[in-house]
C-alpha positions in Angstrom: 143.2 -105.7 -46.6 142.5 -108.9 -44.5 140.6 -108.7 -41.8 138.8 -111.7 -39.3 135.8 -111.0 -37.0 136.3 -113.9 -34.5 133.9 -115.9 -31.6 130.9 -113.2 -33.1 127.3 -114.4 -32.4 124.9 -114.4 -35.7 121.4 -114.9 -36.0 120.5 -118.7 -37.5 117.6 -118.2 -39.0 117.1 -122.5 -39.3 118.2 -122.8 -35.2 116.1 -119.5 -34.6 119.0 -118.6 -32.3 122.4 -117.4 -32.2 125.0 -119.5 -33.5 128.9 -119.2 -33.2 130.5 -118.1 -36.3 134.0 -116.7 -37.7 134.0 -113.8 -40.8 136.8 -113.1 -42.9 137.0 -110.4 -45.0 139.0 -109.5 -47.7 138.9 -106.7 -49.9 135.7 -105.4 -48.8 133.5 -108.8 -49.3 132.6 -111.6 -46.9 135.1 -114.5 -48.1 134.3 -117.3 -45.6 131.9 -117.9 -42.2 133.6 -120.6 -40.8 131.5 -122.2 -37.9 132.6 -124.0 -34.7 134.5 -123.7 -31.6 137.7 -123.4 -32.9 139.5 -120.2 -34.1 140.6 -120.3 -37.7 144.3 -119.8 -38.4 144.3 -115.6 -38.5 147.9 -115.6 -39.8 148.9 -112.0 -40.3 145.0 -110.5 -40.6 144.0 -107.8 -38.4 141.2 -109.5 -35.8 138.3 -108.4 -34.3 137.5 -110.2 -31.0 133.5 -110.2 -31.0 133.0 -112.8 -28.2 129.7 -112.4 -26.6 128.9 -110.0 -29.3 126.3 -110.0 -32.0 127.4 -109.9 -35.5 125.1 -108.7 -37.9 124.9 -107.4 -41.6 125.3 -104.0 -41.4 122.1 -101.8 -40.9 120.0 -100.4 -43.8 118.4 -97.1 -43.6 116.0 -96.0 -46.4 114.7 -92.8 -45.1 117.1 -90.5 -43.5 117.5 -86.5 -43.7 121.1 -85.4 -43.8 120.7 -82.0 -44.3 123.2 -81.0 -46.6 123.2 -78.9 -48.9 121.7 -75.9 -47.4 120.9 -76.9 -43.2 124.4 -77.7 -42.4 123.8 -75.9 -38.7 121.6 -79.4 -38.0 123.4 -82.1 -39.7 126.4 -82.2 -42.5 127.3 -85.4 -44.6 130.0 -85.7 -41.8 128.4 -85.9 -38.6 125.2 -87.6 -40.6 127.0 -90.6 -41.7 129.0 -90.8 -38.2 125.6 -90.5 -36.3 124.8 -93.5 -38.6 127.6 -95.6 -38.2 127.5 -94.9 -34.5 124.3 -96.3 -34.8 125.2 -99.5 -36.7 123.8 -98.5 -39.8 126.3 -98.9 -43.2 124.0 -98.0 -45.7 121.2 -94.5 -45.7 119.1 -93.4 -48.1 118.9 -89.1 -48.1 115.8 -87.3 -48.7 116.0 -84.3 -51.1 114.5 -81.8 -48.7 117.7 -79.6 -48.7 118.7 -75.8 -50.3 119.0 -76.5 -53.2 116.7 -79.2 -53.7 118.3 -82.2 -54.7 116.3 -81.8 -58.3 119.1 -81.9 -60.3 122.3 -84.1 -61.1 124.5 -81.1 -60.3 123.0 -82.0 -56.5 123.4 -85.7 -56.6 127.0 -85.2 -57.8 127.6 -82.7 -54.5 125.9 -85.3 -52.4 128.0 -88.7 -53.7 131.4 -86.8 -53.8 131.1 -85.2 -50.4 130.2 -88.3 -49.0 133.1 -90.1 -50.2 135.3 -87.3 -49.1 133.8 -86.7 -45.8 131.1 -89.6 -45.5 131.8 -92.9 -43.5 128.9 -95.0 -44.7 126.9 -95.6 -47.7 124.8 -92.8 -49.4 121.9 -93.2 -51.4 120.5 -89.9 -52.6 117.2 -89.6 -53.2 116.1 -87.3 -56.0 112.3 -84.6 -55.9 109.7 -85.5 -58.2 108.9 -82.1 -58.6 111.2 -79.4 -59.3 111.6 -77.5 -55.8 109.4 -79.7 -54.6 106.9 -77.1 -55.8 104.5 -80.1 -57.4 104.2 -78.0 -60.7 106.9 -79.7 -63.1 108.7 -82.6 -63.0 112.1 -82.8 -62.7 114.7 -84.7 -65.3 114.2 -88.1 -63.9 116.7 -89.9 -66.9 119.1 -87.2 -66.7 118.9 -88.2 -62.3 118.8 -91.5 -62.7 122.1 -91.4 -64.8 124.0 -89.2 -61.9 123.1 -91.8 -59.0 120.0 -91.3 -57.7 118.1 -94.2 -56.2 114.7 -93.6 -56.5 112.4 -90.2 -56.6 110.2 -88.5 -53.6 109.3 -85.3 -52.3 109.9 -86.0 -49.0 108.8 -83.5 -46.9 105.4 -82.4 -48.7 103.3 -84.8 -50.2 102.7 -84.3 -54.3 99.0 -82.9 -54.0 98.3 -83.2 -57.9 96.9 -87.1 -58.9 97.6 -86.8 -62.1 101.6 -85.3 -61.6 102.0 -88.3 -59.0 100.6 -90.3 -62.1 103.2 -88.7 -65.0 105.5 -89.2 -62.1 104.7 -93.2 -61.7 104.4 -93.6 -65.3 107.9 -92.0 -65.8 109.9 -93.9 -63.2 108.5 -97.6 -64.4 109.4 -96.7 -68.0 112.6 -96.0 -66.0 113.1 -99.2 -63.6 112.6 -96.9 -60.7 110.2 -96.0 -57.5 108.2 -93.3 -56.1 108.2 -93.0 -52.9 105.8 -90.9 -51.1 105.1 -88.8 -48.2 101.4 -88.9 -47.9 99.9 -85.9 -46.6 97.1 -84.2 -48.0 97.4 -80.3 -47.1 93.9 -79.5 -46.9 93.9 -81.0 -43.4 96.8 -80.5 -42.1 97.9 -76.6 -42.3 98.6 -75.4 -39.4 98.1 -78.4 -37.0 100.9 -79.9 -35.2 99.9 -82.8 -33.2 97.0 -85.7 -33.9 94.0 -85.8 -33.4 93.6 -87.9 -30.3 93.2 -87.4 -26.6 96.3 -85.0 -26.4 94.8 -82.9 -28.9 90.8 -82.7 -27.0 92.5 -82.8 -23.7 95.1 -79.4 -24.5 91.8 -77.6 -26.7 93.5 -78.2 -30.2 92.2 -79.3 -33.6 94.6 -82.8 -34.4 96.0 -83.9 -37.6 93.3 -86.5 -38.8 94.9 -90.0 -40.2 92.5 -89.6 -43.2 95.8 -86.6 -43.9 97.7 -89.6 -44.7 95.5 -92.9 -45.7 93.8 -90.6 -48.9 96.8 -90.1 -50.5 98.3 -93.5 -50.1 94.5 -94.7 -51.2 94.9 -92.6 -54.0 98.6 -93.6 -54.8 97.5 -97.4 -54.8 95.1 -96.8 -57.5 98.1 -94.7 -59.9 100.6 -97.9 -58.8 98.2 -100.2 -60.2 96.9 -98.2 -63.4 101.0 -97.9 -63.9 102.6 -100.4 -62.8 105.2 -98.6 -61.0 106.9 -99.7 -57.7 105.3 -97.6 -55.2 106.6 -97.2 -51.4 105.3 -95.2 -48.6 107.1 -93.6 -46.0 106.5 -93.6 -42.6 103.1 -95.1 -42.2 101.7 -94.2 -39.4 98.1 -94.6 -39.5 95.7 -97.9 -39.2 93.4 -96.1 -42.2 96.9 -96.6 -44.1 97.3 -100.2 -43.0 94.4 -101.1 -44.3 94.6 -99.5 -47.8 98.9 -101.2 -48.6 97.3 -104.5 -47.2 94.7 -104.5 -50.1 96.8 -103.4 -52.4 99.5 -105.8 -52.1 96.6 -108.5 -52.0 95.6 -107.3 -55.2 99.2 -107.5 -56.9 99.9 -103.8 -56.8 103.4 -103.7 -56.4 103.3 -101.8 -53.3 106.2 -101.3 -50.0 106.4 -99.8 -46.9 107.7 -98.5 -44.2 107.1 -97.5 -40.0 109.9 -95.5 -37.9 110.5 -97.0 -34.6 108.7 -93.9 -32.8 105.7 -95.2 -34.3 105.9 -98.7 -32.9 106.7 -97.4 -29.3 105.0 -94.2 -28.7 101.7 -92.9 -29.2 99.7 -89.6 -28.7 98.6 -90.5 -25.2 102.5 -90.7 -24.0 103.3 -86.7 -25.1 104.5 -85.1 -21.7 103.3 -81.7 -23.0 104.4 -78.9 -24.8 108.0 -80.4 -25.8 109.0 -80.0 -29.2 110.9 -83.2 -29.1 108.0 -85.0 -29.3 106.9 -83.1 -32.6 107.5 -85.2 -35.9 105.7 -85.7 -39.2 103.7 -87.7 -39.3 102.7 -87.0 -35.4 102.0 -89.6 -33.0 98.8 -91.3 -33.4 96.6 -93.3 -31.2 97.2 -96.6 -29.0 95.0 -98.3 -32.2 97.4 -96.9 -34.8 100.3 -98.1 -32.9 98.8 -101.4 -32.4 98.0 -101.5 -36.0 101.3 -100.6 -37.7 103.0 -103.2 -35.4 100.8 -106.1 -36.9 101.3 -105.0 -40.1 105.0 -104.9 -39.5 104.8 -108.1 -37.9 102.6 -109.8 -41.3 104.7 -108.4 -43.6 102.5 -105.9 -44.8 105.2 -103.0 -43.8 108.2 -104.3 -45.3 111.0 -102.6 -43.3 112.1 -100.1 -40.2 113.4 -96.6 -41.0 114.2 -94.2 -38.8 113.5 -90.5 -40.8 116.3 -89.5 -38.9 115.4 -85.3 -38.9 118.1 -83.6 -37.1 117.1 -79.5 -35.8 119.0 -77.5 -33.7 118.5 -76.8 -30.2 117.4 -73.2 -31.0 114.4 -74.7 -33.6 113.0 -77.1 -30.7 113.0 -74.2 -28.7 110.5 -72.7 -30.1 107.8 -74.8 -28.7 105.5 -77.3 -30.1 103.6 -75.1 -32.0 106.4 -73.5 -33.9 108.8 -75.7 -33.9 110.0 -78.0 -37.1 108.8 -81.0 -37.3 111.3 -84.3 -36.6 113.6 -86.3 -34.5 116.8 -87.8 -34.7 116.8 -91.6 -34.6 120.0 -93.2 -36.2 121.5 -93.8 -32.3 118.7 -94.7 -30.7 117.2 -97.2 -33.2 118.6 -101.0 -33.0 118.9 -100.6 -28.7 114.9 -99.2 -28.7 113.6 -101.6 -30.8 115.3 -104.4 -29.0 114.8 -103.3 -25.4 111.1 -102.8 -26.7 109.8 -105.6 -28.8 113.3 -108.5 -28.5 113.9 -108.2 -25.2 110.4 -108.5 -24.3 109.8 -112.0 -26.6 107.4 -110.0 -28.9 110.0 -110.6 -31.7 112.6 -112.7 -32.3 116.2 -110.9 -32.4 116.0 -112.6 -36.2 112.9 -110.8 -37.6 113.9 -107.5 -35.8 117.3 -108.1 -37.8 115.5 -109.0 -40.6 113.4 -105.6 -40.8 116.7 -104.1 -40.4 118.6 -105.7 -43.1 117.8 -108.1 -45.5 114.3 -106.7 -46.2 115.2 -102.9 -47.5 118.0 -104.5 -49.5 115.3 -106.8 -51.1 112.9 -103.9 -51.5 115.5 -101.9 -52.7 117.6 -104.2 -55.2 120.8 -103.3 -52.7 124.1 -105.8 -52.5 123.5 -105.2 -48.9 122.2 -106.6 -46.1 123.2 -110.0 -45.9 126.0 -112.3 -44.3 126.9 -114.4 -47.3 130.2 -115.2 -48.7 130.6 -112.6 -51.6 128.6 -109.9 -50.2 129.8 -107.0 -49.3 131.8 -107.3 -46.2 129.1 -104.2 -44.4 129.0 -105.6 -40.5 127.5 -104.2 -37.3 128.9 -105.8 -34.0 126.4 -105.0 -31.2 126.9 -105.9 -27.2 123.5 -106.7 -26.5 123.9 -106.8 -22.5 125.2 -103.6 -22.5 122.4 -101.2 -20.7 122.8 -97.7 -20.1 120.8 -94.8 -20.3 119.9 -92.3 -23.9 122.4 -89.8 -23.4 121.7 -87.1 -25.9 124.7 -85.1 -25.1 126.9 -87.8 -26.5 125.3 -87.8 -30.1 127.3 -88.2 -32.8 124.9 -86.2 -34.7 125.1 -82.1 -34.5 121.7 -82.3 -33.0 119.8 -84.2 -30.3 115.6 -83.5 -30.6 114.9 -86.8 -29.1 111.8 -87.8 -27.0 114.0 -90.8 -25.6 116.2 -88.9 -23.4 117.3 -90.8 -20.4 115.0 -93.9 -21.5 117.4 -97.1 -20.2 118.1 -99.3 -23.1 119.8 -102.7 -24.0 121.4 -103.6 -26.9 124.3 -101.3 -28.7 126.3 -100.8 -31.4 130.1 -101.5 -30.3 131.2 -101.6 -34.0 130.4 -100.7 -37.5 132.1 -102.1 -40.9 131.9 -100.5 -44.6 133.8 -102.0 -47.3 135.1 -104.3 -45.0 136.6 -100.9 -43.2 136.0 -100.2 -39.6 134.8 -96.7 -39.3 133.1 -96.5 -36.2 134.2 -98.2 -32.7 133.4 -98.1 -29.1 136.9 -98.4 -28.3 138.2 -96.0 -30.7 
């Protein structure tokens, strides 16, 4: 299949601006930019118009929740992966939160064949460290590594045992593979659902403290270096956590991370009240934690943006604050926030923001992705970024909308998403 992306806009890292640029793509790899004014002979290719358009590699997601197996009544593979495209992401890494635990190959198997019967954009499953995520045994990391899995987390709760996150570090490097960690320690944390900040003393409740998370990636440092394993940390949130990933990687540990976009943009003090769609895990922190995990972004001590996409029904959110689960969806609302927030505003260059986006999860990761080269895989995004409009969450793709950014007014969307050199989402369509 032939296909050429004509008159698209793509970031030149060497101009630090946008450049005009032709793509052609055949069988699902870039074959040739061509550059200039002039409109290369299309001959009988199918052609995508992107004048005035961005055209980007495709997004990369490493820390999304799909839901399936098990929660299908919040999100499926199906309306996951077309939540994803919709939001310009091609490639999304699955957390193994689900019922059954993905703990087993039989899992991954489910997981990578649904997707390619149902799925529109890359999966990359995500296996447990711990069988049921119980953090008493270890699960058959060879025997998940051989069915597809990309790397091995328990998502969700954080592995309270040192010495399992240890035989689960020294496991994976014998094996070429990560750990990945949701830091929480549980001691300080159960039953709390917000903080601890001036939401929390102004409403009378006992907050979340940031040590929660920054002792456990503290502690996880110290295994990373004593095993050498790659070690990433999800969703940092905290400045405590900054802190601790900068000296490590300043030490040599081979240490990544990650922030969600919610964490760049909102903070404790911006919590309207008792709406569960401003509950996630970990919670909103202070105006100093925000400032903190944007400068580490920014040096390159957080590698990469995720979104922990979380989808929960309308029913769940319902429930109130207190009771309610814990998360947000972000795959839509992503690449527009960021870029009203931080681009838009000449805080970041459209390149680095692209950059977070892209090329560095692919690095971190080992993916094909992520890049506009010829010979890579031909995974685009096309995004109009003068087109404004409102956060509609009525018009998710996804089979839920928990959102805080409701009716925010953003700039800078998806029109078009490529896999495989396929397009499987478009505006028009």
């Amino acid at each position: 299949m032939s296909l050429w992306i004509i008159n698209g806009s793509v970031w030149d890292t060497a101009a630090s601006g946008l450049v005009k640029q032709h793509i052609r793509i055949e069988d699902g790899k870039i074959a040739e930019l061509a550059s200039g004014e002039t409109v290369p002979d299309t001959g009988s290719a199918e052609v995508i118009d992107a004048k005035g358009k961005l055209v980007s590699a495709g997004f990369i997601d490493m820390h999304v929740h799909l839901r399936d197996p098990g929660f299908e009544y919040k999100e499926d593979i199906a309306t996951g992966t077309r939540s994803a495209a919709k939001g310009g992401f091609t490639t999304i890494a699955c957390m193994p939160n689900t019922r059954p635990v993905t703990d087993t190959p039989e899992t991954i198997n489910y997981i990578l064949d649904k997707n390619a019967k149902e799925g529109v954009v890359r999966v990359l499953p995500y296996a447990a460290i711990s069988k049921n995520q119980l953090g008493r045994e270890l699960t058959d990391f060879a025997a998940l590594k051989a069915a597809g899995t990309i790397g091995f987390t328990d998502d969700g709760v954080g592995v309270q045992s040192a010495q399992m996150m240890k035989d689960a570090m020294a496991l994976a490097k014998s094996l070429d593979m990560p750990v990945i960690a949701h830091c929480e320690d549980n001691t300080l944390v159960e039953g709390l659902f917000v903080s601890e900040g001036k939401f929390s003393r102004e409403n009378g409740l006992k907050g979340i403290p940031n040590e929660s998370e920054a002792i456990h990636v503290g502690r996880d440092i110290l295994l990373a270096e004593a095993t050498g394993v790659h070690y990433h940390v999800c969703h940092v949130s905290t400045e405590q956590s900054v802190r601790l990933i900068r000296l490590g990687k300043q030490i040599g540990v081979n240490v990544t991370a990650e922030v969600c976009p919610h964490h760049l943009v909102l903070s404790d003090e911006d919590i309207p009240g008792f709406d569960a769609n401003w509950k996630m895990n970990p919670p909103l922190r202070t105006p100093r934690d925000v400032a903190a995990v944007i400068e580490a972004l920014e040096d390159g001590t957080i590698d990469m943006i995720v979104t922990d996409h979380a989808p929960h029904s309308a029913e769940e959110k319902a429930r109130g604050m207190q009771l309610a689960p814990f998360g947000i969806v972000g795959f839509e609302t992503a690449f527009p926030l960021l870029y009203t927030q931080f681009v838009k505003t000449g805080k970041w260059t459209l390149g680095f923001l692209l950059d977070r986006m892209t090329a560095d999860p692919a690095r971190v990761f080992k993916l094909e992705t992520g890049r506009l080269a010829a010979g890579a895989p031909a995974d685009l995004t096309i995004v109009d970024l003068d087109s404004e409009r409102a956060v509609d969450p009525a018009t998710f793709a996804s089979r839920s909308n928990n959102t805080p950014f409701g009716g925010w007014k953003l700039q800078g969307w998806p029109v078009a998403t490529i896999v495989n050199g396929a397009v499987v989402w478009s505006e028009q369509a």
